[in-house]
C-alpha positions in Angstrom: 0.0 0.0 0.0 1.5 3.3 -1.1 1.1 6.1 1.4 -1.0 8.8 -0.3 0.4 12.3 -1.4 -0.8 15.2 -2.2 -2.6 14.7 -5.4 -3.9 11.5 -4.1 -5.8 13.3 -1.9 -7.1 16.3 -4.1 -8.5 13.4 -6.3 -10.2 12.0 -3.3 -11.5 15.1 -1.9 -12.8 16.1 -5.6 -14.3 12.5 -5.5 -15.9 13.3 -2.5 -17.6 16.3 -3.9 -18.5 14.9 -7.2 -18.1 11.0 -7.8 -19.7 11.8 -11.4 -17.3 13.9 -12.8 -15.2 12.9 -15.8 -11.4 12.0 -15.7 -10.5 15.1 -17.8 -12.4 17.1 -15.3 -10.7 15.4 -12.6 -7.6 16.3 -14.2 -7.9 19.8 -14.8 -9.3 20.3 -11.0 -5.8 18.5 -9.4 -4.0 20.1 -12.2 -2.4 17.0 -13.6 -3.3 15.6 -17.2 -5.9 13.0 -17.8 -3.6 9.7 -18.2 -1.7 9.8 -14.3 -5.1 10.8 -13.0 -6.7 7.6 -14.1 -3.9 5.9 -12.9 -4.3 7.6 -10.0 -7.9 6.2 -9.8 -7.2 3.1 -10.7 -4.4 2.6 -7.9 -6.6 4.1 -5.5 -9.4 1.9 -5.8 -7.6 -1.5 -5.9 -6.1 -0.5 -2.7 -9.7 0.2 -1.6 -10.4 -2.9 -2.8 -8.0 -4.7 -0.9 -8.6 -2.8 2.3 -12.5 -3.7 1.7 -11.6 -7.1 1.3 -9.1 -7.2 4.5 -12.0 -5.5 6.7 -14.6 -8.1 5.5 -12.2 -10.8 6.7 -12.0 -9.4 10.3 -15.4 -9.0 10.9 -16.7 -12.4 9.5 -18.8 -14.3 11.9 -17.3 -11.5 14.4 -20.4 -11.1 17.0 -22.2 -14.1 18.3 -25.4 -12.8 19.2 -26.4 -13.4 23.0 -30.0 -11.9 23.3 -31.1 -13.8 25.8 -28.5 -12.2 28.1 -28.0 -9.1 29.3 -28.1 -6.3 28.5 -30.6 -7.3 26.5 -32.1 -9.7 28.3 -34.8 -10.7 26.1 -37.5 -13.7 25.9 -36.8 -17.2 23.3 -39.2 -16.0 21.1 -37.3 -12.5 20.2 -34.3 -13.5 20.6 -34.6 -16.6 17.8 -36.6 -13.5 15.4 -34.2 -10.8 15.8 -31.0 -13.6 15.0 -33.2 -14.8 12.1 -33.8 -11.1 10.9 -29.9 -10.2 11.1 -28.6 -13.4 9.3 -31.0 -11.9 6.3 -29.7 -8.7 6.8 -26.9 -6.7 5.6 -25.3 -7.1 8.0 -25.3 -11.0 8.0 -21.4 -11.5 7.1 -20.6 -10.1 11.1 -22.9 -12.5 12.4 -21.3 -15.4 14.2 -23.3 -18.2 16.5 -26.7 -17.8 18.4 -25.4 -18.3 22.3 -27.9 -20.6 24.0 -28.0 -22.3 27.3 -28.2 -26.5 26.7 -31.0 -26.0 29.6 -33.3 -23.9 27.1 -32.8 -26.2 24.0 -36.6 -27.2 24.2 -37.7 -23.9 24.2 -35.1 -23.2 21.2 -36.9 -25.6 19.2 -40.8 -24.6 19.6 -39.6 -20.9 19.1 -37.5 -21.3 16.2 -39.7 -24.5 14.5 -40.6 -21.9 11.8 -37.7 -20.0 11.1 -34.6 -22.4 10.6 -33.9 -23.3 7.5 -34.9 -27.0 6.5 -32.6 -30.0 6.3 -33.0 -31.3 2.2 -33.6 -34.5 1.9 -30.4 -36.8 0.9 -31.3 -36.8 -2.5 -30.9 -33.3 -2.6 -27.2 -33.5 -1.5 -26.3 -30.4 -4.0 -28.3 -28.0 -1.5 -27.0 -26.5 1.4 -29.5 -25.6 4.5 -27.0 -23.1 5.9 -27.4 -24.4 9.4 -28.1 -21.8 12.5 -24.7 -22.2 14.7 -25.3 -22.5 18.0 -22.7 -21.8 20.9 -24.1 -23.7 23.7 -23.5 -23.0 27.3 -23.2 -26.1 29.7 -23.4 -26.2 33.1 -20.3 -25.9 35.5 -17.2 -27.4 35.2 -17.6 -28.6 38.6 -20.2 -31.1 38.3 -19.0 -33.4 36.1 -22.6 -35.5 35.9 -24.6 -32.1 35.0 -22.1 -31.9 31.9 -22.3 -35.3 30.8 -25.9 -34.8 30.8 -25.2 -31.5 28.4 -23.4 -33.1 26.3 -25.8 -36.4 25.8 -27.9 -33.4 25.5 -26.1 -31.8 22.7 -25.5 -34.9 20.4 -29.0 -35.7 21.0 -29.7 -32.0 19.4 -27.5 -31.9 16.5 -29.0 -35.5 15.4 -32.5 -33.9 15.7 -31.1 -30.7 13.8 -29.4 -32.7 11.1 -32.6 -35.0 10.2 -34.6 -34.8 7.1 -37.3 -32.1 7.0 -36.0 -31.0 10.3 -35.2 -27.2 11.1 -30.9 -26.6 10.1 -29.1 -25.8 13.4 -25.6 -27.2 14.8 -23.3 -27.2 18.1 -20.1 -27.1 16.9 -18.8 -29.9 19.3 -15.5 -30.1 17.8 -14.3 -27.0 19.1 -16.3 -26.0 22.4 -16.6 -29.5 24.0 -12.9 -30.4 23.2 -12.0 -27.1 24.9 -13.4 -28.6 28.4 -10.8 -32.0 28.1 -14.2 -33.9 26.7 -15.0 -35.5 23.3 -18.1 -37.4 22.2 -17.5 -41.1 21.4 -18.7 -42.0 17.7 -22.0 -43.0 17.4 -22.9 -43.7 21.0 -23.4 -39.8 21.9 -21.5 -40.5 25.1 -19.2 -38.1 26.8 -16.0 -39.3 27.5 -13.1 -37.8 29.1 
């Protein structure tokens, strides 16, 4: 990335002002001819480009959304709206998982029934459902038996969420139940240490 100069930034400025202006106009406002000035433009907006492109890959899937907390604080039922209405919004790109306690996964699945996108049949292996993410919160680390039960808990909702004509929605066990010094055994759903 060059740094700017002078010129760079009358361009800019007159950009700022105008954006429909013609080169030659350009030009003859910076006071340089009509080639350099496009070249000018042209730098500029690749580095834009780039910039754009480096920004978008920060903030992707930056902010879980954690409405049922506080501040917020706010009832199942808005909380599983508002997450639907920013994953279809522009924003969308930012948003990361839906943070839900493994206590409230019943009340996840009446409120959200209509609003997840459905699991295509296996026929249909070309579509993607583009699964809600869920980050699910498990009881304390101190009692070992109220875990194991969350995590029976969570296999038993990811193979409800992954069924045919089911609503799309997944706990990435991979990376939050690993973190605690657990894994799932295959098949059996099953947390061992």
């Amino acid at each position: 990335m060059h740094r700017l100069d002078d010129i760079d930034r009358l361009i800019l400025a007159e950009l700022q002002a105008d954006g429909r202006m013609t080169n030659v106009e350009l030009a003859k406002r910076v006071g340089i001819s009509a080639p350099p000035c496009l070249r000018r433009i042209r730098a500029l907006t690749d580095e834009m480009i780039t910039a754009m492109h480096a920004i978008q890959a920060l903030m992707n899937e930056l902010v879980d959304y954690a409405g049922l907390f506080p501040p917020a604080s706010l009832d199942m039922e808005a909380t599983v709206r508002n997450y639907a209405g920013y994953r279809d919004s522009a924003a969308a790109p930012m948003l990361g998982r839906l943070i839900v306690p493994v206590s409230r996964f019943e009340e996840f699945d009446r409120r959200s029934e209509d609003l997840l996108p459905p699991v295509p049949d296996a026929e249909a292996a070309d579509e993607d459902p583009d699964p809600w993410v869920i980050s699910a919160l498990v009881s304390s680390a101190a009692d070992i038996e109220a875990v194991e039960r969350d995590l029976e808990a969570i296999d038993a909702f990811n193979d409800r969420h992954a069924s045919e004509g089911g609503g799309a929605a997944i706990v990435d066990t991979n990376r939050s139940v690993h973190l605690m010094g657990y894994r799932l055994s295959s098949g059996s759903g099953s947390p061992v240490r």
